[in-house]
KOLBA-651731 format. One record per atom (N, C-alpha, C, O): x, y, z. Coordinates in steps of 0.02 Angstrom, whole numbers, padded with zeros to 5 digits, always signed. Last residue first. Example, Ala and Ser with C-alpha at 12.3 -4.5 7.8 and 13.67 -1.06 7.14 Angstrom:
+00642-00112+00354
+00684-00053+00357
+00645+00002+00394
+00670+00057+00402
+00660-00284+00390
+00615-00225+00390
+00660-00165+00390
+00712-00166+00423
***
This chain:
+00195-03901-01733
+00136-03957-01764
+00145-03987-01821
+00103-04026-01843
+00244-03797-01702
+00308-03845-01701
+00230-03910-01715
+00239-03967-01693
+00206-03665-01750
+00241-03709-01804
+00263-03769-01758
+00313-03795-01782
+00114-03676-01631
+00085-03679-01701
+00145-03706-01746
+00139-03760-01775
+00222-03673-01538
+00168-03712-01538
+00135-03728-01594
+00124-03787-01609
+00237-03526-01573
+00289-03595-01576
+00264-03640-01578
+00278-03670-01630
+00131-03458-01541
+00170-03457-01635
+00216-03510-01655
+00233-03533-01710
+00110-03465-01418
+00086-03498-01457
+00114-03497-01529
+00113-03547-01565
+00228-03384-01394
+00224-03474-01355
+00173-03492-01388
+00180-03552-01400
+00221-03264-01423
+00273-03306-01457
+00255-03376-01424
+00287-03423-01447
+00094-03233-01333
+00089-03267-01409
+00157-03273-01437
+00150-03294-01494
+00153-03240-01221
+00101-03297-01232
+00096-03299-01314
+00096-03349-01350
+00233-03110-01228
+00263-03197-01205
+00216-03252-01232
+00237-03302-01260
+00158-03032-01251
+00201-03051-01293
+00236-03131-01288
+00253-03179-01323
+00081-03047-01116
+00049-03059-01173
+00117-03059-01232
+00113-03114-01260
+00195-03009-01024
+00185-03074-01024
+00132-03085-01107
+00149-03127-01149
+00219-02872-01085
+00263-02910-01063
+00245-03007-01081
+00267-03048-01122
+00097-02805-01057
+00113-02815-01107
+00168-02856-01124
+00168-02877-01181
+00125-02809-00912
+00059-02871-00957
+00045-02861-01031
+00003-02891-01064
+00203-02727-00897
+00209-02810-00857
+00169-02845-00921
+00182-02890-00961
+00167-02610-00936
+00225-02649-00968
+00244-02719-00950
+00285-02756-00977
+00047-02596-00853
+00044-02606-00938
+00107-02653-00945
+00105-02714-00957
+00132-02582-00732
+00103-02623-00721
+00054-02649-00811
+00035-02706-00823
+00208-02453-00777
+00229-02495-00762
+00178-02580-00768
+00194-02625-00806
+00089-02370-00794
+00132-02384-00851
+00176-02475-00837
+00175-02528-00869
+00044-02358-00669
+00002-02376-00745
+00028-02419-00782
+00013-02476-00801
+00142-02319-00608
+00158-02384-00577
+00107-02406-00626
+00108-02466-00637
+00148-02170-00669
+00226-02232-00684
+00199-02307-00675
+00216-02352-00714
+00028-02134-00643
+00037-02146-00707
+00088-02187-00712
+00087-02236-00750
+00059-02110-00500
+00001-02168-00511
+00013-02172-00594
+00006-02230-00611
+00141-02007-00512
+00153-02071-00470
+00132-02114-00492
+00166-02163-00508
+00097-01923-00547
+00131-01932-00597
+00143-02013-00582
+00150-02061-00620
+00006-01901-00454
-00028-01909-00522
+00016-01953-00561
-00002-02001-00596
+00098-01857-00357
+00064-01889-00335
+00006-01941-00418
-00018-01998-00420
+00112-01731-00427
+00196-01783-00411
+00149-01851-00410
+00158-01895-00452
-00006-01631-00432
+00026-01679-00483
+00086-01730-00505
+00104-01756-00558
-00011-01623-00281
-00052-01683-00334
-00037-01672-00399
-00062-01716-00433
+00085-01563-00270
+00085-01609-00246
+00034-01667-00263
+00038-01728-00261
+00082-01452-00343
+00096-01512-00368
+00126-01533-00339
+00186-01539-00350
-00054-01380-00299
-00056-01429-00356
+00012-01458-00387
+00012-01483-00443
+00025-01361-00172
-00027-01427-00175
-00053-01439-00231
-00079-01494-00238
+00101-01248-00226
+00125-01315-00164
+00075-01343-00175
+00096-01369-00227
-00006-01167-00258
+00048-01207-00304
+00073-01245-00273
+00066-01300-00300
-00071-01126-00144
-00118-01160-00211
-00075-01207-00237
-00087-01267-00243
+00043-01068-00077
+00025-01138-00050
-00025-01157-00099
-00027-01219-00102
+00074-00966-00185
+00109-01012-00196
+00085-01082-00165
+00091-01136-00193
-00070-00897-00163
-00038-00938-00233
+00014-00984-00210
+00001-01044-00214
-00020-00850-00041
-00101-00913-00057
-00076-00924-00111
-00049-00980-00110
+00073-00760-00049
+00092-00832-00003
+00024-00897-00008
+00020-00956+00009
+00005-00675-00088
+00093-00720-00154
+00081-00765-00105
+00077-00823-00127
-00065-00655-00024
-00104-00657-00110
-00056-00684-00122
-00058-00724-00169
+00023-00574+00083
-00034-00627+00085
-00057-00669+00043
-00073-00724+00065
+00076-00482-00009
+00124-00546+00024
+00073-00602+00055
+00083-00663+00052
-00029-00370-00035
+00011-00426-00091
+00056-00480-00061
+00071-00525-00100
-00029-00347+00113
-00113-00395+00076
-00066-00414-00011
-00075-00468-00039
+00085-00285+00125
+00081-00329+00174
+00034-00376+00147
+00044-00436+00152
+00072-00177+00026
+00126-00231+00013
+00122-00297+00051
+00144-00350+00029
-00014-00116+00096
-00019-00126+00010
+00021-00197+00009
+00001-00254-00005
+00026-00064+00214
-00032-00089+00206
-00042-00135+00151
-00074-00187+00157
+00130+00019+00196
+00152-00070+00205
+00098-00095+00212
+00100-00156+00219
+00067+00102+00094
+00119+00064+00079
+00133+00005+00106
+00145-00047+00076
+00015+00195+00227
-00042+00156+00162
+00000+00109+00123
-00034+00060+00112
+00126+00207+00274
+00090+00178+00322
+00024+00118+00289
+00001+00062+00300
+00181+00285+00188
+00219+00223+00211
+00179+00183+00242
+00192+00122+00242
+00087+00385+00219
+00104+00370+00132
+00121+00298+00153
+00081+00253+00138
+00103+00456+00330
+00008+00409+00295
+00046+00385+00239
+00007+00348+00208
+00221+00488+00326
+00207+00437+00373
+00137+00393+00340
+00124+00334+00329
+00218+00594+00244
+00264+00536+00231
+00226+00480+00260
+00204+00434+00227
+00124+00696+00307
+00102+00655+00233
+00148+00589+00232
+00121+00534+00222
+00195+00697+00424
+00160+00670+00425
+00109+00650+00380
+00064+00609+00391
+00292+00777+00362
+00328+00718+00403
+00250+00657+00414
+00251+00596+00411
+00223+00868+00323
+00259+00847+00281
+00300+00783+00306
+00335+00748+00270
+00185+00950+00448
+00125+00926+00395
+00170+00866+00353
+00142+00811+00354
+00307+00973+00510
+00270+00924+00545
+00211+00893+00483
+00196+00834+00474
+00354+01055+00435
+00403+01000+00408
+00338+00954+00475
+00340+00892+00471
+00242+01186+00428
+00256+01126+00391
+00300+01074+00372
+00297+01047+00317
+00283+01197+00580
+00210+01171+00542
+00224+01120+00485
+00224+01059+00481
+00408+01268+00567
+00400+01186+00612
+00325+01152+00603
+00312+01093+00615
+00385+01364+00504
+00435+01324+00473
+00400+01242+00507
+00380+01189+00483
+00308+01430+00594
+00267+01437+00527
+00310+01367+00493
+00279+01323+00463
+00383+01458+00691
+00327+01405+00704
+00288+01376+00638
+00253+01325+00630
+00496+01551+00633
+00514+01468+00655
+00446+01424+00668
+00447+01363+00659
+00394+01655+00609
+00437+01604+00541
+00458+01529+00574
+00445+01473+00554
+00359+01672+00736
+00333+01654+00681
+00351+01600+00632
+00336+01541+00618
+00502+01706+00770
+00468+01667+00800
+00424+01632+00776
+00427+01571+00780
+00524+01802+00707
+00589+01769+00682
+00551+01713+00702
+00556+01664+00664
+00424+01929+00735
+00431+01876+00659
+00459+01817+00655
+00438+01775+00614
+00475+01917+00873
+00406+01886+00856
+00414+01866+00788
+00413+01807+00770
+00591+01987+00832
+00612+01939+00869
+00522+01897+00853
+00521+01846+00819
+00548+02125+00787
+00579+02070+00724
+00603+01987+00771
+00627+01940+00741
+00493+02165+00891
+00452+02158+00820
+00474+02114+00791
+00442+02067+00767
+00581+02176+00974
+00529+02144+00986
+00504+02126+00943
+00484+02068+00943
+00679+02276+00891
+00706+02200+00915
+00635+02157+00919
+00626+02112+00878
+00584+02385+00895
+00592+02346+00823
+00617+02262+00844
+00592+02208+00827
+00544+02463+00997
+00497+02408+01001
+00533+02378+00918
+00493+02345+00886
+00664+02570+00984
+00648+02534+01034
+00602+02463+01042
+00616+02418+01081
+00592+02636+00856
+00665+02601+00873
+00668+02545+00916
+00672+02486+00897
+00462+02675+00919
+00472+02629+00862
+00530+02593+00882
+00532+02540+00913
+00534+02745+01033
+00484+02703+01065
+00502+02669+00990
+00554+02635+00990
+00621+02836+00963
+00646+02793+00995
+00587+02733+01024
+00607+02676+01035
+00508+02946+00899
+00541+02888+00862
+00575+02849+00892
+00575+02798+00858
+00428+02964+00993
+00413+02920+00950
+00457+02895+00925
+00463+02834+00920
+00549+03058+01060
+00503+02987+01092
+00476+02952+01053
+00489+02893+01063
+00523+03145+00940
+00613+03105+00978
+00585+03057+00989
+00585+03009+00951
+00428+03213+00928
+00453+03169+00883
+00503+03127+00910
+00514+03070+00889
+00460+03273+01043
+00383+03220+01039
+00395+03170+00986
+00383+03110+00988
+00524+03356+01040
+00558+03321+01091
+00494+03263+01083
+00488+03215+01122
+00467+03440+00942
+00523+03402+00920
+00537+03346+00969
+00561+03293+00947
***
């Protein structure tokens, strides 16, 4: 009986230990995975500003594409006004010349 006693207080005795290592466990077992899970986040964000950083590159070449096509097309529009302009001169004076001849003609 006095054999059973000792066993059973040695168990008794070693349970704190027992359940203090689980508790230990569990906390290392816990701190694994909020480290695994901190560090999926991180590759995630990390592949993210990767992503976003080469689309801000791609928006910033389009737009300087677009800054210079229309700068050549201000530049286009340019040369079409002073076209125009320089038509409307010499369509200008050619109207002039033939009312000056139509007069000419009737004043014979």
């Amino acid at each position: 009986m006095k054999q059973k006693v000792m066993i059973l207080l040695c168990c008794l005795a070693s349970l704190p230990v027992w359940a203090q290592t689980a508790n230990v466990d569990a906390l290392l077992l816990s701190a694994q995975m909020a480290y695994q899970d901190a560090d999926s986040k991180q590759d995630q964000a990390r592949r993210r500003l990767l992503q976003v950083e080469e689309e801000l590159k791609q928006a910033q070449k389009r737009l300087a594409d677009a800054q210079q096509l229309q700068q050549q097309a201000e530049a286009a529009q340019q040369q079409a006004l002073a076209d125009k302009a320089a038509a409307d001169a010499l369509m200008q004076q050619a109207t002039q010349r033939l009312r000056d001849a139509w007069q000419q003609k009737e004043g014979q």
